[in-house]
C-alpha positions, 0 to 999 in steps of 0.5 A: 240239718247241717251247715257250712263254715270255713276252717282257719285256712280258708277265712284268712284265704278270704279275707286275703281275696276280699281286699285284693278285690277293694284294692282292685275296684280302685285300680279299676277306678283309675283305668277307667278315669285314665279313658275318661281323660284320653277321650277328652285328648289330655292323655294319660298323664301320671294315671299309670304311675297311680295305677302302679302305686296301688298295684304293687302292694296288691302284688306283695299282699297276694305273693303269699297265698296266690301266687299265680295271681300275684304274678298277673298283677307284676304283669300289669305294673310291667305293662303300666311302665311301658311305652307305646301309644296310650290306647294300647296301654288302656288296652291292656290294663282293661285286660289285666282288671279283666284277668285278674277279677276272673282269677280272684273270684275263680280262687274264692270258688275254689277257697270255698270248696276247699276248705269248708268244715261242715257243722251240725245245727241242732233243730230247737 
């Protein structure tokens, strides 16, 4: 019976997904709450700056290996700093989470094909 494992590349590649995905559940959190404030007519607030203070190690973390990716995650901190209206803001950073979870688990899927090493089970 064989089995599946990742080589060295593709654990690290893992791990790299993994946190980016905690770092953006939080991000996450944050765009919601900021919702949660503009339904109550207090407004944003410094919620975007926060939402950049957590992006941009985000962008930094995912410049080496996912690049693409990376580079939607600059696009939300640029969009975060903008002006306009607070709904368009909240718009568009619900977008970016969208985009982004989408290509961070399209590059897991793809992490896994690539790089899986099959291993042989011996039957006891």
């Amino acid at each position: 019976m064989a089995g599946v494992k990742l080589d060295g590349a593709g654990t690290q590649k893992m791990k790299t997904i993994e946190a980016a995905l905690v770092t953006l559940q939080s991000i996450h959190g944050m765009v919601e709450r900021m919702a949660v404030e503009m339904k109550t007519n207090k407004g944003a607030g410094v919620i975007p700056q926060q939402i950049k203070r957590i992006a941009t190690p985000l962008q930094g973390q995912l410049k080496g290996q996912f690049g693409l990716i990376a580079d939607q995650v600059s696009a939300m901190i640029l969009a975060a700093g903008r002006g306009g209206s607070d709904q368009m803001r909240l718009r568009s950073m619900r977008e970016f989470v969208a985009q982004i979870r989408t290509a961070l688990e399209i590059a897991a899927a793809k992490v896994k094909d690539q790089h899986a090493v099959p291993i042989e089970i011996s039957p006891d």
